[in-house]
Every structure is written in structure tokens, then in C-alpha cells.
C-alpha angles and dihedrals in degrees: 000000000000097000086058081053104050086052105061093030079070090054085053108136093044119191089034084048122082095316105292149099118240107205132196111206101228101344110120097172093058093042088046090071090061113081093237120164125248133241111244112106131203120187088178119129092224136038117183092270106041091044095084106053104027087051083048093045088048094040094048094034069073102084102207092058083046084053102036083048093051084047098054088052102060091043091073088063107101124248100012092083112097084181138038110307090230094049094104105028095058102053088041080047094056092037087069097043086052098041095047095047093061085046094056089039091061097030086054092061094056089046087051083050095056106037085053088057089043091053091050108114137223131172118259131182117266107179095307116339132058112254120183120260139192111248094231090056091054107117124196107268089041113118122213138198107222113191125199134308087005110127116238108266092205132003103287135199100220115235110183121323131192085281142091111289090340104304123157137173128231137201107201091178089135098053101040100016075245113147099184121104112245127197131245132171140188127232116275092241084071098030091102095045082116099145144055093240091041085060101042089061094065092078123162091230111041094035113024095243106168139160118212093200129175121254125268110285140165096246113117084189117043130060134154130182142130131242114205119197126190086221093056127054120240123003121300118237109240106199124180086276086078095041117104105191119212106251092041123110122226106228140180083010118111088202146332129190113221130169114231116247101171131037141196114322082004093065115106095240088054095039085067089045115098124206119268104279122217106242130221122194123216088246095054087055092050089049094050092045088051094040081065082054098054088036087059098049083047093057083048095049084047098045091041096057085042094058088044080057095051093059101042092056094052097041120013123064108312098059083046101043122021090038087232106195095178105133105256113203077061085051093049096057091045086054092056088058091044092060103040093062082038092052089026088112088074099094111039129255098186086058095088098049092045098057086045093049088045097046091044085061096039090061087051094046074054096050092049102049103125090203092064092045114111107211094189093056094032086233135150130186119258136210094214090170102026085180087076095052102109084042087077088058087068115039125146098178144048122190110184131178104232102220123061093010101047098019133037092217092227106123111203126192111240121162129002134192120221118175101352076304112124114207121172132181101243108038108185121191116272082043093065123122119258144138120272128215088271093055101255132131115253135186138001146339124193127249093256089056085052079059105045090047081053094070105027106001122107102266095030086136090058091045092049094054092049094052089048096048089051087055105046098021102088142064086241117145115207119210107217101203116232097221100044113020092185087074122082133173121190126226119215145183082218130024086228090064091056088041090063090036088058093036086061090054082057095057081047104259107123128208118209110144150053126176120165091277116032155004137248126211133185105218109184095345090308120117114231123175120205117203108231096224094171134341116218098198127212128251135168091271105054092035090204137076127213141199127194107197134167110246122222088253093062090256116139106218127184099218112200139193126175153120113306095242093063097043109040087066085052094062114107085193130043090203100141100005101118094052083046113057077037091066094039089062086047087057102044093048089068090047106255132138117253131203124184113226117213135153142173137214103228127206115248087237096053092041089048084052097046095047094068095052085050095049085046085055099046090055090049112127102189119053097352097165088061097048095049089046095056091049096054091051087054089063103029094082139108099028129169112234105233102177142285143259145231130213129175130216114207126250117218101236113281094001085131093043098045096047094054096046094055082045095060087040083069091254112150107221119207121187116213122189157148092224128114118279089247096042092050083042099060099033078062089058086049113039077045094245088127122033139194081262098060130096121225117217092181107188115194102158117167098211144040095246087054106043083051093055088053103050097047087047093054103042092052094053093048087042088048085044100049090051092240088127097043104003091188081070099043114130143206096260124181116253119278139232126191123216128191141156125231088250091057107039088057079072091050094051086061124116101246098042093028094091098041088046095048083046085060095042100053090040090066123066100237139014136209120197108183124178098031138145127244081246090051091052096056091042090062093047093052088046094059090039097048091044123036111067123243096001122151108203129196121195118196132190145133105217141080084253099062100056085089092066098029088059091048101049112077089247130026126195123186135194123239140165091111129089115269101359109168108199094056082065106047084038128092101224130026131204127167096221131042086224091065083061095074085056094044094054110028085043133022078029097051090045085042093057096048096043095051087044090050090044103052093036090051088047092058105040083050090060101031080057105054103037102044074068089073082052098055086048098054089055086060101042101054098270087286094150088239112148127226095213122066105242101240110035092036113015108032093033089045095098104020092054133357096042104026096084094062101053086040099053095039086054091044102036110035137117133181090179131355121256088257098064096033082059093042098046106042088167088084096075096078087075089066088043086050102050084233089153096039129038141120090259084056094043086053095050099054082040094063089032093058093042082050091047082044097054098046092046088051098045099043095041078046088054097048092044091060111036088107105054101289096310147058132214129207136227091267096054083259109151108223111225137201083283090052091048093042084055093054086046095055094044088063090045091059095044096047084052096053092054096045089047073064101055099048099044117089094185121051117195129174087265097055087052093051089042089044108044097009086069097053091050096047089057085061103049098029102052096050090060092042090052074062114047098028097070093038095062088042102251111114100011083169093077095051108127102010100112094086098051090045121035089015084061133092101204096062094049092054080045092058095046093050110030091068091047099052099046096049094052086090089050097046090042092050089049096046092052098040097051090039100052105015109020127165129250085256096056095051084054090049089053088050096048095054092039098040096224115185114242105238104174122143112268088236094178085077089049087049104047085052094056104046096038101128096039086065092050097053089044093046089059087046105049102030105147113221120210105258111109098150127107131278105279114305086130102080110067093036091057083053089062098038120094106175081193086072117111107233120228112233105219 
């Protein structure tokens, strides 16, 4: 005893310790001096501590807050400021407000979210009985009783359950997006812990009960660690089979007692959780990098009317004149100071606020779509992070999980083949069997015939055996319910197992019952027990499974079930082989997953011999999965083909449609999963990712050095055949698909393969990673975002294994509608179906994308517009620093309320197409992918055009202003001075900038009118009542009187009708002939959604299937899936354990 003490005393620290993690079953004294974590989670962005100064990192990464902020300061120094000194402070400071209340808004949710997950409840030991505890206050040592259909509240080593020798069934759907149920079983020293006081008495103190556990680590996989029991000599080995994972949901169970290992952030599903990243669009880059644009011809602009001063002041007047002796090179510098807060507007403040107002209902145009709404799941999509939402407008690339967000993982059995003779169990007209013009037999027949030949037809002893070997050849455990026996569901280790084992039911054999040894089937109502004499299992190698069984007729039969490939060479007769393989291309054309059924009936005194070699196999201690594989292939030959199956693996709605169409929108789709190689490789057929067209360069290589030399092969003959080394020699080649398994895509992530993998990668149209790790998925997001310019990626998933890469793309979308689903609520966006992807990003996105370009350029050109003006003027008044515009009707107004309709109603209202033609012509994405809105050309090109608008509304309004001698007079005798002539001025500008909000709107709404027009006559009416009440309460005492000389005044109405106009011809001119001789692809579509032309172009798909005919035909024979997607063996020596006639205790 104290030995034992001393030992692990010396562990003491654990995890800081020697790499491992000393536990005290049910000992929390002795746990509570270890700095565990606890188990409370939060997935939030903010906490009360980090929101201050990670909003204010995020908000002044932003350069046009860092300048508007550097602004406001110097405005406080007396004497530099031309304007108000809170001019600038107070709108920045409104910007934030308003920034960080949308910030808390979202962040709270996801607060809401997790405190609702901590206050959840399970049952832990206290002394001797189970008490309900909060799942935050859940420490590592504590044991739990989890019941069925509750969800693990920490990862858990299973000690007994309600089951046969501690067996339980798990739906990780949540972690993987797998639905079906997976296996897991405690060691047989805590099988019988089936009681509370039986559990209370494995305490760490009185009996040394102790669990040497790894440390927390991201691998959902993999665990090791020890359980040492004072009852038991040495330590006992805990594998993953022990292992409950947190996220995971007990089924089919009614309880398990487990003690808890891992808590909280230590857990393995939030070890492979990131935190919540700050994202960045494409579009906001491009803002900040064009802010420090504007922020340098403002420096110009500042430096060049400095420089005017200066020489004013040395040689002008008051140098002449007022004798002024202030030192000048001190004043310059002041100067400098003085223009840039004069010239500060222009770069827009509101800006900011406005892209974040915009976005914000964009993402709720997004949550109320009714065509994303899923009424079965009572779902809507969500805009979880509305500042992303242009960033879907422009997306390269697409990285989707494959179960769970392109399949439903429910396997249905569809057709089957007996005797060269094809039966299916919806048999639709023109399917129906018949006899061609050659005498054959074509077509279906339904299931029931398959029944009825069972028992009279020609083969009815071959339909009869493949019936019976659906329904024995398998490691299936059915579940027999208490309350109504009649009702059975079937455990698997793939849903395509219990597919075939229900299938059989269907054809009318029956399986109810397991024991160690052997099975029992009801065929037709009849009882008939088959004796399990050995199980070859099936792995990725052999592609087939085996049972050898005792009839109850005393023959011994081999039953197997396999790819075609593997069984068709193990046939000793080729009777139905060619109906068969017929059938199986029939199959594989609509997408489903095939198997080929054989047997054989063996001889007592092979099967004697053999089962010795197989004994011999089964002992060995080096290599044992070979041994037993050769000996399986010594007894799997000469088998009689008796038919083949077809299983299909269903399809979410609209996966085909939506990945072709992203396809056709120029989005790259990669498929990233844990699946097997064969199972990704014919979803991919299915979900048309791949098609008969495509060519497969499959890379499985088992070392560094290999995987290398592939790669480079490879690369340089697609980069030979595509013409990039000599492009005189390129050639036509057929589209390309990667393939790759997780091993062997840890070698390419290397440093030294990871850039001429990436190369061939983004080279093939698609790729397919099977196989892979929630890190590896991640890893191959980053690579393609770190490394292809310009790229926007987009990651999608719906399970706990997919936030990695969801987090790492620049926009994740995950997939809800069912309960705890962790990656709807790490992800950005949320929709309940894959086919709501192809809307959200061809259009919302699309319209996203055009509304946000039109906005910011128009924002900038607005500005731009009205205060080069105060340049032009300083020019004119001797570079003062005296401003034309009074600071709070015209300056400070300018963007809160006489010129912010215009850019909101452009970003909100706007379309640049409808959703119909967004949908039908897919093509037009690639102006999103391209920046062809929004781009620093662009940017140039509305920069020169509103210096040009600035210049002719100054000139001509400068013109007008001094026709008469430098001065007008009113009709009153009232003399109009420089604010007279600065309102006249603005009320140009704002005309200039209405028509040109026309010109640049495609959609008019009764919004953009009121924004467009309604701003311009509020300034009329407005600003006159303002020149009155403003002096009079003693705020702007410089307009007073201006009223007459300007709006009493014809001129300046003549001004206000011309000037605009003048200014926007360019504009209009530039428009007419673009859009006449070199228009883009938006504007021909324009032109065939007013009109409603019909779309006449060729259906090429049915050109296309002609010619290529036969190569469909050979590939089809070449890449058929068959229906195994389980792992490699486990089963068998669990169904030898496992007696469904046993009572279960109940706890």
C-alpha cells in the first residue's frame, strides 16, 4: 500500500509531471490539488476583460479610425483648428458606440448559447448514490451516470453500462456529422460496477483506484492510459474503445457509468476548437490600403497649401505690410496641422458606420430569406458574423465535410441482382422487366417477385442463399425492444451493414439474434440458427468480408461479400457474370454502392484443415493481420457468384445540382473527410463532383521520400499536358481530381512538398481528402489561404470536427437544424441544407459584393467631391486656411444627414441583377472572384472622376460669383458674402452627387428615390430654416442673412439647374458608349432581364454524354464504389462476446 503511494506521490503534478495525468477515481480532495481545468466552456469572441482592448485593436487596425483619431487630437491644440475642436471626436466617437454595440449584440448570443450548454445537468456519485450536477461543476475523478440519449458532459473512460460486458453505442454525429451509431466497451475488470454502491467503493484513497491517463490532446482517435485497481494485479490497458468523447450522445443505452479524464477547453473536441479569429474581407483590405492613398494626397494637398503660406508670408503682404516678424518655418508646420484637419473629410468617417450599418442588414436580408428556410427542421439561415457578408460574393474556393453536409449518412437498399436477374424495390414503367427483340430478358422485377421466385421460380435455391447470406454474413447486433418485441433496430459498425441486414427483412429473412456463436434468422416466418465457425473481416486491402457458418443442415458454407473487382477473380464458375457486371454498371451509372454476393459450400475435411491455419494465424504475435489475411485468401476461392447488391447513399436535396453549379460559377470544391478512400470517391460520382469525364490521380504513398517523388511526377506531367512548361505543346486535357488519404497527406503538409502539392492541387478541378483529421483539415485550408493570392476561401461543415477548418477559411458556414451542432455555432454563417449554399453565395453573395463596391466607391467620390472644394479655395484666398462651408450645416452635416441616404440606400437596394438570373447564369460570379467592382483601378478611376466633378462645381459657381465685380447683391441691397457663396456651393455639390447616385443605381426602389431626390429637397427646404434659427440661437452667427442673395436669387437657381448637369455629361457619355461597344457580361444580362429574352443556348450536357459514351462505360468498370465504409475489423471479437438473450441489469 505504501509502495503504491510512494509511486504515484512521485507522479504528483501530474500533467506538469513526466507527461502524464495522475487520476483519483472519486476522490476529489486529493484531484482538487491538481490545476485542472474546469469544465465550463465558452466559444464566445469577447469576455468582460478582453472586450476593450481587442474591439479597440480590431476598430484602429482600421486606418481611417487611427487617422480620424489622430485628427481629433490635434484638434484640441489651440489655435491649429480652422473648424470646431470636437468636430471630429464626436462622430468617431459615434462610429465606435455604434460599432461596438453590434459587436456585443452578436458576441452575447454566443454567450446566451454557452451558458445554456454549462447549466445543462448529469448525475455524478456522491458517496453512494447519483445526485444531479451542473455540467460546469463537473471535476476530473468524478463518475457519472449518463442515460440515454443525454450528450457526455466531459471526455469519459467507460466503466460497465446496461449492456452485455459494458458495451454502449454512440452517435458522434456532433463531432463527425456521422449518424451512424458506433461501439464502444469497457474493460471486463468494471464490467460488473453496476451499481451506485458498487461504484462508490472504487475510491482513490481506501483502494488505490487510479487512472495514469495521457495528457490532453486534439486527437479524436487515439488515447492511451492505465487503470489500476487494488482488487486487480498490474495496471489495465485503456484504448479508444474506452474513450467517450464530450459532444458525443449515449444511444440505445439505457445507461454507463464512466469517470470523467478531461474537462472543459481540455477536452479533445475543444482542443481542436480555435478561438474565435478576427476576420478581415477582401474589400476591407482593400479600404485600409486605399484610406493610406487618400491619407497621402492629403499630406500633398497639406504640404502644398503650406508651402503657398510660406510664401505668402515672406513675400506677399504680410511681410510688406503688417511687418509680421512669427517665425515662419514654426508656422509652417503649424500650417501643415491646420490643413490636414481642414482637408481630414476626405476620407470618410461615416464610412465606417455605414459599411457596418449596411453589412449588419444585409445579414438580416440573409436570416429572413424564405427560400433558405427549412420548414422540416423549422431552420433559417443565420448571419452569425454580418461583417463577412460581401466576402461570400467572391469565394474560390469551397472546402466541405462529406457526412452529415453533402450526405445524409442513411444507406437504403435499393436494387439487387440473383441469378443475372435484376429486381429493384421501386420499379417504374419504362424499368419494368420484358423481353427485347434478341430474346433476353430486360429490366426489373420488384422485391415481392424476388419473393415469390424464392419459393417456385427457376433459381429459387440461389435466391434463397442470397437472402440467407444478407441476412448471417455480417458483425451486426440487433437490439430486440422490451416493450414491443416485434421492433428491432440493428447496430453497425456502417450504416451500409445494417442497410443490407434490413434489406434482407425486406426479402423476408429476419435477424433477431445474436449469442457468442451463432445467429438466428426468421426466414418466412421459420427460425433457423447458423453456427459462426470463423469471421474474415473486412479492411481496406482485401475489400471484402467472409463468414464461414454451420448451416442447420450441418453444411459448412463460406458466405462472401465484397467489391466486384475482388470477387469476380474468385469465381470458379463464370455462370451470371456477364448479367451481372451488366447490372452493376446500371447501378453505378445512377450513383449507388454495389457489393457482389458468393458462397461456397466447403468440405468438413477442408474446412478441419483450414481451421488450423487459421487458428495458427489468429496466435500469431508479429504481423497477425497478414496471417490471418493469407489465410483467408486460402479458403475464399472458387466461389459461385450468386448476385449483387445496391445500396444508396442518400444524397442531402440539391447536393448534385449545387455543386455543379458552383462549379460552373468558377468555385473550386474540395471534399474533406474522415471517410474511407472508396466511399469519398463514389459520393463524388454522385454528388457530381467527379464525373465520367474526370481523371483520378489517387496518391496513397506509405513514406516522405514517396509521396515527394509523386507529387513532383505528377506536377510536372499536368504541368507538360496543360502546356504551362512549353505552351506551343499544351494540350486539351480532360479535367482532373486529386485523391489523397489523411497518412499521406501529413508528408505533403510538409515544408518541403507542401508548395508543389498545393501547385497540383490547385491545377485539378476538384479534390477529395479522405481520411483526414479535424487538424488536417484546417491545415489544408490555411495552406490554400496563405498561399494562393488573392484566394477567398470558404470552409463548410456541420460537425464538431469541422470548426478547425471553418475558423481557418475566410468564411465558415455550418450546417444546423439539428440539436448541438457545433460547427452552426463557430461558423459565420449558418444554413440548415448544402443546397442553400449555391443562393447564399451566387446570390446574396453576388448582390453583397456590388452593393458594398458601389457603396465605398460612392463614399469616397461624395467626399472627395465636396472637400477638394476647400482646396480649390485655398488656392483663391491666399492659402489662409479659411474655409468656404460653415462647420455645422455644411461640414459637420455633410455625412449624418444631407449625404448618408444616398450611400445607404445604394448598399441596401441595389441590384445589379435579380436572384433569378444570378441563379440561372452562374457564370457571373466570376465578376465578384475577379474584383471587377472594386478594385484599385476602379478606385482610381472614381478618384480622378470626383477631383474632375470638384473642379467644375467650383469654377462655374466661381464664375457666376464673380460676374459682377467680385460680389452680388441681392434684391435687398444685401451684399453676398464667401458663406453665401460656400452655400451655393454646397448646394451644387449635393446636387452633382444625386444625379450621379443615378447614374450609378440599377435598381430604383422607392427608397432610392426618397434617398436620391428626397436628400436634395430637404437641403432646400431644410437650410433656409436652419440660416434662421441657427444665428438666432447663437450657433452659426456667419450664415445670418444669406437667405436673400442666395435662394432669392435667380442665378443661383439657373446655377443649380446647370452645374449638375454639366458636370455629370462625362459621366453619362462614358456610360452610353461603354455599355453600347464594349459592354460587360452584366450589362448583356441586364439587357435580357428587362427584355425577357429567352435563353437559347445549346443543351451541351447531351452533346457531351454522346460523345464520351464509351469512355463512361470503361471508367465506370474501373471506379465502381462498393458499399463498405466501416473501419478496418474491430467487429469480430466484440460479436463473440456479445448474447442479445441476456436480461440487462438496470443499474
Amino acid at each position: 500500500m505504501k509502495a503504491i503511494d510512494t509511486y504515484f506521490n512521485s507522479n504528483e503534478g501530474g500533467d506538469e509531471g513526466g507527461g502524464e495525468r495522475i487520476i483519483y477515481l472519486n476522490d476529489p480532495i486529493k484531484n482538487g490539488t491538481k490545476k485542472w481545468l474546469h469544465n465550463g466552456i465558452s466559444t464566445a469572441k469577447y469576455n468582460v476583460l478582453s472586450f476593450l482592448p481587442k474591439f479597440l485593436f480590431e476598430q484602429f487596425s482600421r486606418y481611417a479610425n487611427l487617422f480620424f483619431l489622430f485628427t481629433g487630437i490635434i484638434q484640441q491644440i489651440p489655435g491649429l483648428s480652422p473648424t470646431s475642436r470636437y468636430g471630429t471626436l464626436i462622430p468617431l466617437g459615434i462610429v465606435l458606440l455604434a460599432s461596438a454595440f453590434k459587436e456585443l449584440v452578436e458576441d452575447t448570443k454566443r454567450h446566451r448559447q454557452d451558458a445554456e450548454v454549462n447549466a445543462r445537468y448529469v448525475k455524478a456519485l456522491s458517496g453512494s448514490t447519483f445526485v444531479p450536477k451542473r455540467w460546469r461543476d463537473v471535476v476530473v475523478g468524478d463518475i457519472v451516470r449518463i442515460e440515454n440519449s443525454e450528450f457526455f458532459p466531459a471526455d469519459l473512460i467507460l466503466l460497465s453500462s446496461s449492456e452485455p460486458d459494458a458495451l454502449c453505442y454512440i452517435e458522434t454525429s456532433n463531432l463527425d456529422g456521422e449518424t451512424n451509431l458506433k461501439i464502444r466497451q469497457g474493460i471486463t475488470e468494471t464490467a460488473e460496477v453496476l451499481t451506485p454502491e458498487a461504484a462508490g467503493r472504487l475510491h482513490g484513497m481506501l483502494q488505490i483506484c487510479v487512472i495514469k491517463s495521457e495528457l490532453p490532446n486534439n486527437s479524436l482517435y487515439t488515447y492511451e492510459g492505465t487503470l489500476t485497481l487494488s482488487t486487480k494485479s498490474g495496471a489495465l490497458p485503456l484504448s479508444p474503445q474506452q474513450l467517450l468523447l464530450r459532444g458525443a450522445q449515449l444511444r440505445n443505452t439505457r445507461w454507463v457509468y464512466a469517470i470523467v479524464v478531461f474537462t472543459g477547453h481540455e477536452t479533445k473536441l475543444m482542443r481542436n476548437a480555435t478561438a474565435a479569429p478576427i476576420k478581415r474581407t477582401k474589400v476591407e483590405r482593400m479600404v485600409n490600403t486605399q484610406i493610406i492613398y487618400l491619407f497621402m494626397i492629403l499630406l500633398g494637398m497639406s504640404l502644398f497649401c503650406s508651402v503657398g503660406a510660406l510664401v505668402r508670408s515672406r513675400y506677399g503682404f504680410e511681410s510688406l505690410v503688417l511687418l509680421n516678424e512669427e517665425n515662419r518655418w514654426v508656422r509652417f508646420a503649424q500650417n501643415i496641422l491646420t490643413y490636414i484637419i481642414l482637408f481630414n473629410n476626405l476620407i470618410p468617417l461615416s464610412l465606417i458606420v455605414t459599411m457596418e450599418f449596411v453589412k449588419y442588414v444585409l445579414g438580416d436580408l440573409i436570416n429572413s430569406d424564405l427560400d433558405m428556410y427549412h420548414s422540416e427542421s423549422d431552420t433559417h439561415a443565420v448571419a452569425r458574423t454580418s461583417s463577412l457578408v460581401e466576402e461570400l460574393g467572391q469565394v474560390d474556393y469551397v472546402f466541405s465535410d462529406k457526412t452529415g453536409t453533402l450526405t445524409r449518412n442513411v444507406m437504403e437498399f435499393k436494387m439487387a441482382s440473383v441469378a443475372g436477374r435484376g429486381y429493384s424495390e421501386v420499379v417504374t414503367d419504362e424499368k419494368r422487366a420484358r423481353i427485347d427483340e434478341t430474346g433476353r430478358e430486360v429490366g426489373y422485377h420488384s422485391f415481392e417477385v424476388l419473393k415469390q421466385h424464392a419459393k417456385s421460380g427457376k433459381h429459387a435455391e440461389l435466391v434463397k442463399e442470397f437472402v440467407t447470406l444478407l441476412a448471417v454474413c455480417h458483425t451486426v447486433i440487433p437490439e430486440v425492444s422490451e416493450e414491443n418485441p416485434d421492433q428491432i433496430t440493428y447496430q453497425a459498425s456502417s450504416p451500409d451493414e445494417a442497410a443490407l441486414v434490413k434489406g434482407a427483412q425486406l426479402l423476408g429473412a429476419t435477424f433477431h439474434t445474436r449469442r457468442p456463436k451463432s445467429v438466428t434468422i426468421a426466414y418466412e416466418g421459420v427460425d433457423e440458427e447458423y453456427e459462426i465457425l470463423n469471421v474474415n473481416e473486412f479492411n481496406s486491402t482485401r475489400k471484402r468480408m467472409s463468414v464461414l457458418v454451420r448451416s442447420p443442415q450441418g453444411e459448412v458454407k463460406l458466405y462472401v461479400k465484397g467489391a466486384d473487382t475482388v470477387i469476380l477473380e474468385r469465381l470458379g464458375t463464370q455462370l451470371f457474370v456477364e448479367e451481372t457486371t451488366q447490372l452493376l454498371e446500371e447501378y453505378a451509372t445512377e450513383g449507388l454502392r454495389t457489393l457482389c454476393i458468393a458462397c461456397r459450400t466447403i468440405p468438413d475435411a477442408e474446412y478441419a484443415q483450414w481451421a488450423r491455419i487459421y487458428d495458427q494465424a489468429a496466435t500469431t504475435v508479429n504481423n497477425r493481420q497478414t496471417a490471418l489475411d493469407s489465410a483467408a485468401e486460402l479458403i475464399e476461392k472458387d466461389l459461385r457468384l450468386l448476385g449483387a447488391t445496391a445500396i444508396e447513399d442518400k444524397l442531402q436535396d440539391g447536393v448534385p445540382e449545387t455543386i455543379h453549379t458552383l462549379g460552373e460559377a468558377g468555385i473550386k470544391v474540395w471534399v474533406l473527410t474522415g471517410d474511407r478512400q472508396e466511399t469519398a470517391i463514389n459520393i463524388g460520382y454522385s454528388c457530381r463532383l467527379l464525373n465520367v469525364e474526370t481523371t483520378l490521380m489517387v496518391c496513397n504513398e506509405g513514406t516522405h521520400m514517396e509521396t515527394k517523388a509523386w507529387v513532383r511526377n505528377k506536377l510536372e506531367a499536368v504541368r507538360s499536358g496543360m502546356g504551362l512548361v512549353n505552351p506551343s505543346k499544351g494540350m486539351d486535357v480532360e479535367p482532373l481530381a486529386l485523391v489523397i488519404d489523411g497518412r499521406t497527406l501529413d508528408f505533403a503538409l510538409e515544408d518541403d512538398i507542401k508548395l508543389d502539392f498545393l501547385e497540383l492541387a490547385t491545377l485539378c478541378r476538384s479534390v477529395v481528402c479522405c481520411r483526414v483529421s479535424p487538424l488536417q483539415k484546417a491545415l489544408v485550408v490555411k495552406l490554400v489561404r496563405k498561399n494562393v493570392t488573392g484566394s477567398i476561401t470558404l470552409a463548410i461543415g456541420d460537425g464538431a470536427n469541422d470548426v478547425g477548418m471553418i475558423q481557418a477559411a475566410h468564411v465558415g458556414v455550418g450546417i444546423s437544424g439539428q440539436e448541438g451542432l457545433q460547427a452552426a455555432r463557430s461558423a459565420d454563417f449558418s444554413i440548415a441544407q448544402f443546397r442553400y449554399l449555391r443562393k447564399l453565395i451566387l446570390v446574396h453573395g453576388g448582390w453583397a459584393y456590388s452593393r458594398m463596391s458601389k457603396m465605398i466607391l460612392y463614399s469616397y467620390y461624395k467626399n472627395i467631391c465636396l472637400y477638394m472644394i476647400q482646396f480649390w479655395f485655398a488656392i483663391d484666398n491666399g492659402f489662409s486656411g479659411q474655409t468656404l462651408f460653415e462647420t455645422w450645416s455644411s461640414v459637420s452635416s455633410y455625412n449624418v444627414l444631407w449625404a448618408v441616404a444616398q450611400p445607404i440606400a445604394i448598399g441596401i437596394f441595389d441590384q445589379h441583377l435579380s436572384a433569378r438570373m444570378l441563379d440561372r447564369y452562374p457564370q457571373l460570379y466570376r465578376l465578384g472572384q475577379l474584383s471587377t467592382f472594386y478594385n484599385h483601378r476602379v478606385f482610381l478611376g472614381w478618384l480622378i472622376n470626383s477631383f474632375f466633378h470638384s473642379a467644375i462645381i467650383y469654377y462655374c459657381w466661381r464664375a457666376i460669383w464673380t460676374g459682377s465685380g467680385g460680389m452680388y447683391i441681392g434684391a435687398q441691397g444685401i451684399t453676398g458674402d464667401n458663406w453665401a457663396w460656400g452655400a451655393c456651393v454646397f448646394a451644387g455639390v449635393l446636387g452633382v452627387i444625386g444625379i450621379k447616385a443615378g447614374l450609378v443605381v440599377d435598381w430604383w426602389t422607392k427608397v432610392t428615390w426618397l434617398a436620391v431626390v428626397g436628400s436634395f429637397l430637404a437641403l432646400l427646404v431644410l437650410f433656409p430654416l436652419y440660416v434662421i434659427i441657427g444665428p438666432a440661437i447663437h450657433v452659426s452667427p456667419e450664415v445670418y442673412g444669406i437667405n436673400p442673395p442666395v435662394f432669392g436669387n435667380l442665378v443661383f437657381w439657373l446655377g443649380l439647374l446647370l452645374i449638375p448637369i454639366l458636370s455629370n455629361l462625362r459621366d453619362f457619355t462614358w456610360k452610353y458608349l461603354k455599355r453600347s461597344y464594349t459592354p460587360l457580361s452584366y450589362h448583356i444580362i441586364q439587357e435580357v432581364q428587362k427584355y425577357n429574352i429567352p435563353d437559347y443556348r445549346p443543351r451541351q450536357e447531351w452533346f457531351r454524354k454522346a460523345v464520351h459514351k464509351m469512355r463512361m462505360i470503361q471508367r465506370l468498370k474501373r471506379q465502381r464504389g462498393f458499399a463498405f465504409s466501416q473501419g478496418d475489423g474491430g467487429q469480430a471479437g466484440l460479436i463473440r462476446v456479445y448474447d442479445t438473450t441476456r436480461r440487462k441489469p438496470r443499474g
